[in-house]
MARMAR-679480 format. One record per atom (N, C-alpha, C): x, y, z. Coordinates in pm, whole numbers. Example, Ala and Ser with C-alpha at 12.3 -4.5 7.8 and 13.67 -1.06 7.14 Angstrom:
BEGIN
+--------+--------+--------+
!   east !  north !     up !
+--------+--------+--------+
!   1319 !   -569 !    780 !
!   1230 !   -450 !    780 !
!   1320 !   -330 !    780 !
!   1285 !   -225 !    708 !
!   1367 !   -106 !    714 !
!   1290 !      3 !    787 !
+--------+--------+--------+
This chain:
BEGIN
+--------+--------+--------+
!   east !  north !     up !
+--------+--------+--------+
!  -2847 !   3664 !   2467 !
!  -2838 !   3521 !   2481 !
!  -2812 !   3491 !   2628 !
!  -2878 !   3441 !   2682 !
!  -2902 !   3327 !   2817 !
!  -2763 !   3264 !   2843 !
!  -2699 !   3247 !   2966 !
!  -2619 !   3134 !   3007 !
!  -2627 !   3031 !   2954 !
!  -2769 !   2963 !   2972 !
!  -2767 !   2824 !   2918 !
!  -2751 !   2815 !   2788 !
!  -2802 !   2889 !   2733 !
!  -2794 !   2866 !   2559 !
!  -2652 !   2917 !   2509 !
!  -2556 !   3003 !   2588 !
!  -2456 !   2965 !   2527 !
!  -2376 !   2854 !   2620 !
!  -2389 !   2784 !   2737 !
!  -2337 !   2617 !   2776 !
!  -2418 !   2530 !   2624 !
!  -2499 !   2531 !   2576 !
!  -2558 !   2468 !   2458 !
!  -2465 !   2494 !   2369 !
!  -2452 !   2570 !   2336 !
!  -2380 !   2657 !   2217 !
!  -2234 !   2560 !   2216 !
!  -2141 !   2613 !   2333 !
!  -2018 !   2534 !   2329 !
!  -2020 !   2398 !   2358 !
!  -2134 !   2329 !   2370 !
!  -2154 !   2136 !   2416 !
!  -2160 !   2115 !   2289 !
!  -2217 !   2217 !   2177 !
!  -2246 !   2115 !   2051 !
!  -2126 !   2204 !   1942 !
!  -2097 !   2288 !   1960 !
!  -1938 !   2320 !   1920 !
!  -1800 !   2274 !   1923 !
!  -1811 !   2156 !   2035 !
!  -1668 !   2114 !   2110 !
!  -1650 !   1988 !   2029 !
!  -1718 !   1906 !   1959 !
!  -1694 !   1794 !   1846 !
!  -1690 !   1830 !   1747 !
!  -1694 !   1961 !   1680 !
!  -1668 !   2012 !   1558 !
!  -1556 !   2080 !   1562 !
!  -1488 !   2129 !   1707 !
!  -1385 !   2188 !   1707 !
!  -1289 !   2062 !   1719 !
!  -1289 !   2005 !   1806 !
!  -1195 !   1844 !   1784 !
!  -1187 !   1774 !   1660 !
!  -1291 !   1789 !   1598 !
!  -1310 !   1719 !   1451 !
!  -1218 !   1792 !   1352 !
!  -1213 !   1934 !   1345 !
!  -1095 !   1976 !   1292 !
!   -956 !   2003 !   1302 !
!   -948 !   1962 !   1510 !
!   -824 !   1954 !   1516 !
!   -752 !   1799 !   1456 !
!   -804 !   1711 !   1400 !
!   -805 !   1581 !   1375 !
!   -783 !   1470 !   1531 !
!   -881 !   1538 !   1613 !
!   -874 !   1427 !   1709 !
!  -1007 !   1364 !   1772 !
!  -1100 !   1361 !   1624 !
!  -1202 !   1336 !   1637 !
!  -1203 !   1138 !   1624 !
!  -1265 !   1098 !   1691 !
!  -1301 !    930 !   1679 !
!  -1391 !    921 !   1553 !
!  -1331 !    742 !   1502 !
!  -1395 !    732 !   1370 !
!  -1341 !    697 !   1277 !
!  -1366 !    711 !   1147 !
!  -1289 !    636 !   1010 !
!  -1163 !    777 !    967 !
!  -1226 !    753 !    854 !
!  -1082 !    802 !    752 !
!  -1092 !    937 !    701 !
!  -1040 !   1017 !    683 !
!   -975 !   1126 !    645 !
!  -1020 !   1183 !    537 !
!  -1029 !   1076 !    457 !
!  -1045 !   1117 !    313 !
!   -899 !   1071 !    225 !
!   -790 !   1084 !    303 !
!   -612 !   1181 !    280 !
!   -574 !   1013 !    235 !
!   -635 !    919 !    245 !
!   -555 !    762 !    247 !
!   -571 !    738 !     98 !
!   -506 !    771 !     -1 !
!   -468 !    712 !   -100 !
!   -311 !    639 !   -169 !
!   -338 !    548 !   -254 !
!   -206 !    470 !   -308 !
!   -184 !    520 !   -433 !
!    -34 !    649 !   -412 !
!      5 !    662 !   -530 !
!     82 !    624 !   -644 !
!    133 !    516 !   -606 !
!    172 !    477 !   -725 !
!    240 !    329 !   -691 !
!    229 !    200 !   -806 !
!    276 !     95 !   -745 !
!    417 !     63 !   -853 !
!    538 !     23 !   -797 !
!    657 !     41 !   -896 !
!    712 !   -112 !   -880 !
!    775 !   -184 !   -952 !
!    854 !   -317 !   -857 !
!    993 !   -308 !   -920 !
!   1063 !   -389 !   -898 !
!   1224 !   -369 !   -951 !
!   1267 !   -469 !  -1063 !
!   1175 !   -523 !  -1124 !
!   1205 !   -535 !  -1249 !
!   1066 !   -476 !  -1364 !
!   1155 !   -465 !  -1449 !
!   1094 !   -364 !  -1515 !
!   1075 !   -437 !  -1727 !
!    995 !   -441 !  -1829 !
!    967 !   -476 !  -1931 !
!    938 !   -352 !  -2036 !
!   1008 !   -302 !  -2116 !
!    968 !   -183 !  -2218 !
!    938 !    -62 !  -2118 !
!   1020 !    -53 !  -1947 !
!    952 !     59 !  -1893 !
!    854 !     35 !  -1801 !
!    769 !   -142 !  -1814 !
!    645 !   -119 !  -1748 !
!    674 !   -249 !  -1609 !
!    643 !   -197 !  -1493 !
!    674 !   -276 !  -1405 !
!    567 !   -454 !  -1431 !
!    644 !   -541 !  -1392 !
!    644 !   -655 !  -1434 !
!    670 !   -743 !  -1277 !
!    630 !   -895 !  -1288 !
!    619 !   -993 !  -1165 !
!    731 !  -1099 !  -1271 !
!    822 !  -1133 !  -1134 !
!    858 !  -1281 !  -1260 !
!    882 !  -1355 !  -1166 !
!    800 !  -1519 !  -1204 !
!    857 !  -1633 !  -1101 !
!   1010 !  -1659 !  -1096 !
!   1112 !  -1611 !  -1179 !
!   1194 !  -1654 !  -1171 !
!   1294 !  -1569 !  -1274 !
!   1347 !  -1523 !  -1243 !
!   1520 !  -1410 !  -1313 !
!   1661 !  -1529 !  -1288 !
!   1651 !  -1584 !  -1457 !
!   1806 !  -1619 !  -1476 !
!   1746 !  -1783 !  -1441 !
!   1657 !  -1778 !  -1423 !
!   1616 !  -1932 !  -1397 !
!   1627 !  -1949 !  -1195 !
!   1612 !  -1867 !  -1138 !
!   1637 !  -1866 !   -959 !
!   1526 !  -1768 !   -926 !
!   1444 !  -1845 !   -791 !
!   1316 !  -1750 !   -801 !
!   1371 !  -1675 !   -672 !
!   1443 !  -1514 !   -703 !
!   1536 !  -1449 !   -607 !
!   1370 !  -1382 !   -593 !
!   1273 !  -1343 !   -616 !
!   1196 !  -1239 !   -624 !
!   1186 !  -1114 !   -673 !
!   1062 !  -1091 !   -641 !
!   1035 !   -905 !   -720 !
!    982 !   -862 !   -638 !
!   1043 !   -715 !   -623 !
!   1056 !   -643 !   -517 !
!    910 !   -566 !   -574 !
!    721 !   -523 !   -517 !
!    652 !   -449 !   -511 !
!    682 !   -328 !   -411 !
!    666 !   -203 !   -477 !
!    725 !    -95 !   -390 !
!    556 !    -13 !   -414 !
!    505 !    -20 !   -307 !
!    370 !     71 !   -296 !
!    408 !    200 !   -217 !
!    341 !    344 !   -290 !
!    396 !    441 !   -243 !
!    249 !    473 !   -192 !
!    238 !    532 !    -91 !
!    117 !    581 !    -41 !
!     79 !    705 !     73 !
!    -35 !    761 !     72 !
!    -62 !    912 !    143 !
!   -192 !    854 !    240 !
!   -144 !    896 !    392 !
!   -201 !    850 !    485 !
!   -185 !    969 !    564 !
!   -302 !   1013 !    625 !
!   -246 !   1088 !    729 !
!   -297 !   1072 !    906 !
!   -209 !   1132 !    994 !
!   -219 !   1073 !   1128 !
!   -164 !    963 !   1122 !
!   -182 !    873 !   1290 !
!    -60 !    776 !   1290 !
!   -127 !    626 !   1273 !
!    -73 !    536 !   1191 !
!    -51 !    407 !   1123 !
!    -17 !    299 !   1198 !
!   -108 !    204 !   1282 !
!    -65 !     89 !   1326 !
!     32 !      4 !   1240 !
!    -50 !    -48 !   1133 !
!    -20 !   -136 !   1054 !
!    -79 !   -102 !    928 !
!     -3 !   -161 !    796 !
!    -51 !   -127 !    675 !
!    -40 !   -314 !    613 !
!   -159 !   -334 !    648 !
!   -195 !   -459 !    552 !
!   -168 !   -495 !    397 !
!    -79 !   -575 !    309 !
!    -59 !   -574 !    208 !
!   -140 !   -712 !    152 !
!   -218 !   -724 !     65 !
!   -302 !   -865 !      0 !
!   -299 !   -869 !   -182 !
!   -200 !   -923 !   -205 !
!   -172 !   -937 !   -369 !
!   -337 !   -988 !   -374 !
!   -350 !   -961 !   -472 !
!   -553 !   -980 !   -567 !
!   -529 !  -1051 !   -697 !
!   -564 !  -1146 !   -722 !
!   -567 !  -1252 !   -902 !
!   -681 !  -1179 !   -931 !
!   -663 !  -1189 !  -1071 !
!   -781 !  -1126 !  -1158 !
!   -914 !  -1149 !  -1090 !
!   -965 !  -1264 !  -1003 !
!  -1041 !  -1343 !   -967 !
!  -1091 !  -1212 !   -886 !
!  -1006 !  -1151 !   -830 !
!  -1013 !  -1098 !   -682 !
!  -1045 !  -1181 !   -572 !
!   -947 !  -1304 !   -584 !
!   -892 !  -1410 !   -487 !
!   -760 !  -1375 !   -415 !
!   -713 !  -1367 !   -286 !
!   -609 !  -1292 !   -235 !
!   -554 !  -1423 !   -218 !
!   -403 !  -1389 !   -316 !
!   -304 !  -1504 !   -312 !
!   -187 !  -1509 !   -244 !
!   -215 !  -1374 !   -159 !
!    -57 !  -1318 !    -51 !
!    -79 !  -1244 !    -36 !
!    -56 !  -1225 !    154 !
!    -41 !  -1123 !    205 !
!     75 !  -1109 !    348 !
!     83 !  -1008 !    373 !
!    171 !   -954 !    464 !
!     91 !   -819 !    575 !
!    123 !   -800 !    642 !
!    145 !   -667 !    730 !
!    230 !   -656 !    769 !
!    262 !   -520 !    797 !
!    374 !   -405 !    827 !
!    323 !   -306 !    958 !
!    412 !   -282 !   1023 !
!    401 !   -238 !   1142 !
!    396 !   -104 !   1069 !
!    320 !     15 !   1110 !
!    358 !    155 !   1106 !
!    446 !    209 !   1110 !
!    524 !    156 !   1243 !
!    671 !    241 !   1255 !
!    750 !    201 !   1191 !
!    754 !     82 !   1120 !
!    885 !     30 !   1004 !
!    857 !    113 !    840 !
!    708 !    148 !    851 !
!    736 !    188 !    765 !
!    804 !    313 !    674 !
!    885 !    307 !    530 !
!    973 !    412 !    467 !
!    899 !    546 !    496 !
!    928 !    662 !    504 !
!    920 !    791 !    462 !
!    933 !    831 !    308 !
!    784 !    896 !    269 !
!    801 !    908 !    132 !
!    842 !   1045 !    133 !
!    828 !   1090 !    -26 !
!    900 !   1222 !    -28 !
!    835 !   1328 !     44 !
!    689 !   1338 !     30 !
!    610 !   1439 !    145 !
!    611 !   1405 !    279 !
!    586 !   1485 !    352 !
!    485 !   1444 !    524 !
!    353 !   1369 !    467 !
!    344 !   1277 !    523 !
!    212 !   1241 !    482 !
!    203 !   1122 !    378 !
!    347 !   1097 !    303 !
!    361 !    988 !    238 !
!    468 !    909 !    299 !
!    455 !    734 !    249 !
!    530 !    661 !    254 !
!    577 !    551 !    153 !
!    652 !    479 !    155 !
!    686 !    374 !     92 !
!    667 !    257 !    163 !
!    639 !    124 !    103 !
!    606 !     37 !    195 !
!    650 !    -70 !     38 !
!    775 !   -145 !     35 !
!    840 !   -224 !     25 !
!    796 !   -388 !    -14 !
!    785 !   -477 !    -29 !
!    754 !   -630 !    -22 !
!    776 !   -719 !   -114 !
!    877 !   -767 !    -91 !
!    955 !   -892 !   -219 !
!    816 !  -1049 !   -195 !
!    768 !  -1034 !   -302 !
!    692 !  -1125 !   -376 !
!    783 !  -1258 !   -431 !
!    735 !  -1366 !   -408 !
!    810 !  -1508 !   -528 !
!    724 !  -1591 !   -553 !
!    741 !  -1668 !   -615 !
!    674 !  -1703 !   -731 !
!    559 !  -1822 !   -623 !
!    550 !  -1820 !   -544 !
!    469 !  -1909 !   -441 !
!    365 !  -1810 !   -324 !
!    380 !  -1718 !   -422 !
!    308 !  -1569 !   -396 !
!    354 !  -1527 !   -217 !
!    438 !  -1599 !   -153 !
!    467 !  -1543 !    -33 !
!    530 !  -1403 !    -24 !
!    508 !  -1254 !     68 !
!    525 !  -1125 !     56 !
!    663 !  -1155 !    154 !
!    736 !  -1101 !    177 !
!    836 !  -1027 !    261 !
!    853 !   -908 !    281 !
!    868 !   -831 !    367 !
!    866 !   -668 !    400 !
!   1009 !   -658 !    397 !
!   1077 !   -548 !    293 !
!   1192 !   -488 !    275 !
!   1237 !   -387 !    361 !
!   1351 !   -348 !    410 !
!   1353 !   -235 !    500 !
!   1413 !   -130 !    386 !
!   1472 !   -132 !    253 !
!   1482 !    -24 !    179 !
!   1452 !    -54 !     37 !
!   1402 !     -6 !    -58 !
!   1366 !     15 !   -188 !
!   1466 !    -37 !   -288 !
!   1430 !   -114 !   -359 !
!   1564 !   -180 !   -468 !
!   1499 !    -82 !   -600 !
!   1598 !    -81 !   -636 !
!   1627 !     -1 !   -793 !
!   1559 !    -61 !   -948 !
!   1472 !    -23 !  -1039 !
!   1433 !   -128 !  -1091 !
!   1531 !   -151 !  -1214 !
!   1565 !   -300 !  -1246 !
!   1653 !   -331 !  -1353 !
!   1540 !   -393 !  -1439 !
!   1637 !   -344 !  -1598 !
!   1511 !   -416 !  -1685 !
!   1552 !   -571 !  -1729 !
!   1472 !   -657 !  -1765 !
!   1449 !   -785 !  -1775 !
!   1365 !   -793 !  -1881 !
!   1411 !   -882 !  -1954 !
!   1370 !   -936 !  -2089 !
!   1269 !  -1116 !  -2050 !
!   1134 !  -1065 !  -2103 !
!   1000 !  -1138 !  -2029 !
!   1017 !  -1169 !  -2166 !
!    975 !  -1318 !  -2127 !
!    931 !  -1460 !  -2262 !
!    758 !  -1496 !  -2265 !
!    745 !  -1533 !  -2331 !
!    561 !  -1559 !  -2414 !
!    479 !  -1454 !  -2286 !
!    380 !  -1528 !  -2281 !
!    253 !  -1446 !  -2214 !
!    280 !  -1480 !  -2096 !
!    228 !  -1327 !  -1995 !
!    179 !  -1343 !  -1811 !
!    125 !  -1481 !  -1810 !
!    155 !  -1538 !  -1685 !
!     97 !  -1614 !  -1633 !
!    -19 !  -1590 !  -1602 !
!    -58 !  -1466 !  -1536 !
!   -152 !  -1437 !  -1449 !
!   -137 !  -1234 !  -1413 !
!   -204 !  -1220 !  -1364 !
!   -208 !  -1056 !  -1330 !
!   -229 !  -1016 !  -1158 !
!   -164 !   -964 !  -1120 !
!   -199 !   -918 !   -976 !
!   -199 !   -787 !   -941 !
!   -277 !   -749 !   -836 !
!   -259 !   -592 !   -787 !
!   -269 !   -650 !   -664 !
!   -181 !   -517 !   -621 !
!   -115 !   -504 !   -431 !
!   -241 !   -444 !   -405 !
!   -359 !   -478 !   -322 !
!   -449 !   -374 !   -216 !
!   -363 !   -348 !    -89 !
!   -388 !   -230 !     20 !
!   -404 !   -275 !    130 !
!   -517 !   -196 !    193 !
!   -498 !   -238 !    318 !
!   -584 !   -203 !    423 !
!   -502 !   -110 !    534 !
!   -508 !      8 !    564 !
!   -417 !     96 !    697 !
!   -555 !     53 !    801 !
!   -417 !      7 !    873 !
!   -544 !     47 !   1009 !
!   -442 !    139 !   1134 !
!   -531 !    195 !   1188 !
!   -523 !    279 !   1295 !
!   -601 !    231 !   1423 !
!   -577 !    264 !   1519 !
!   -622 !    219 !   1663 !
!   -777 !    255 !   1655 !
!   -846 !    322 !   1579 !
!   -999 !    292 !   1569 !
!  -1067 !    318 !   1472 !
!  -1006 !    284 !   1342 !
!  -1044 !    295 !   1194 !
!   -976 !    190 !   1100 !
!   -975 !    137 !   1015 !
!   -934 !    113 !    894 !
!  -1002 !    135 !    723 !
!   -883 !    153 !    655 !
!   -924 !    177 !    530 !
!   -873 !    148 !    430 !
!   -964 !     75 !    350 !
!   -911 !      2 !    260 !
!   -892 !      6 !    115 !
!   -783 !     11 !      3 !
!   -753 !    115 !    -97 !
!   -727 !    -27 !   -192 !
!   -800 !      1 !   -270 !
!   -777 !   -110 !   -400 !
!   -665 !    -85 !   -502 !
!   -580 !   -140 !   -558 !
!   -488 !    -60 !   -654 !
!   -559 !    -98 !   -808 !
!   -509 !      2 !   -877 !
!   -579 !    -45 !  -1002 !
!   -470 !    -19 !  -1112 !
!   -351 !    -70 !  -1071 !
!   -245 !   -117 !  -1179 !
!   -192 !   -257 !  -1166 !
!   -250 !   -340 !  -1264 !
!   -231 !   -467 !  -1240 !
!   -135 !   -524 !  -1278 !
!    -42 !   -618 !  -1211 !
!    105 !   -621 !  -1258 !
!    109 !   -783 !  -1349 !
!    131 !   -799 !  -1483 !
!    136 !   -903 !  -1509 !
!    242 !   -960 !  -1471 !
!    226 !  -1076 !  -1475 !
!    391 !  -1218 !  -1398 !
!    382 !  -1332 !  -1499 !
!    541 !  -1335 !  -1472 !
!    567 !  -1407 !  -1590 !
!    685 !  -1548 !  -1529 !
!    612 !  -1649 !  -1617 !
!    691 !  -1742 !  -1525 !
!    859 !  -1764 !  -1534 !
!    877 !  -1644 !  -1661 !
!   1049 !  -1672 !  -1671 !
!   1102 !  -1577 !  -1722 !
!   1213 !  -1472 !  -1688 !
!   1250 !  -1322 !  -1675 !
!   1432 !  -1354 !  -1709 !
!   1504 !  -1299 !  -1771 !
!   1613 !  -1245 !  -1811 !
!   1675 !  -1126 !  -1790 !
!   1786 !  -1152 !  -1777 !
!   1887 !   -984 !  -1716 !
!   1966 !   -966 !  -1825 !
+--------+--------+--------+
């Protein structure tokens, strides 16, 4: 083999070797999924939305746990109506966000009320159960969107949380 053909050799080698060190430019990973969505009140076990606990709309805490890897500008949060009409949203800075139990996971927090406005939590509330009256109002799922300084990606959730306009402790 020739000089030149191996300068060829390592010009078209050197983006496949960066590409596996992960410092290749571009989208996503593959690694960006939402594992699991929990909130802090809770019905027979199953996480639940309520405009209002005790008759006071204190909120419900959505706790999205999620696997991202490399580093996280911001993690976009957009509650979804059945419609897939976005009735609230928030973003979160990267660096605020929780540490989940792996490298590579996190928690990402957001008290919901009944006027669908999000708030970002700085720690995880505990879920208590609550005794829910007639039928959901309505149904929502948390999406978001991670973005990174030259990608984003966007993860639909597909546990839909029914809400209820009136909740008991």
């Amino acid at each position: 083999m020739n000089r030149m053909n191996k300068v060829i050799l390592a010009a078209l080698a050197t983006p496949v070797i960066l590409a596996s060190c992960g410092t290749a430019l571009g989208g996503s990973d593959g690694s960006e999924k939402i594992l699991s969505v929990t909130t802090s009140h809770t019905s027979a076990g199953a996480p639940v939305l309520c405009n209002s606990v005790n008759g006071a709309d204190t909120g419900t805490q959505i706790t999205i746990a999620l696997a991202a890897a490399g580093t996280l500008q911001n993690v976009k949060v957009n509650l979804t109506d059945a419609a897939g009409k976005t009735v609230g949203t928030t973003d979160v800075s990267g660096s605020t966000l929780l540490k989940g139990d792996k490298d590579g996971e996190y928690k990402l927090p957001v008290t919901r009320r009944a006027n669908e406005s999000l708030t970002v939590n700085s720690a995880v509330t505990s879920p208590a159960a609550v005794t829910v009256s007639g039928s959901p109002v309505a149904t929502l799922k948390a999406d978001i969107v991670i973005n990174r300084s030259r990608s984003s990606v966007k993860l639909a959730s597909t546990v839909a949380l029914p809400v209820y306009a009136s909740c008991t402790k």
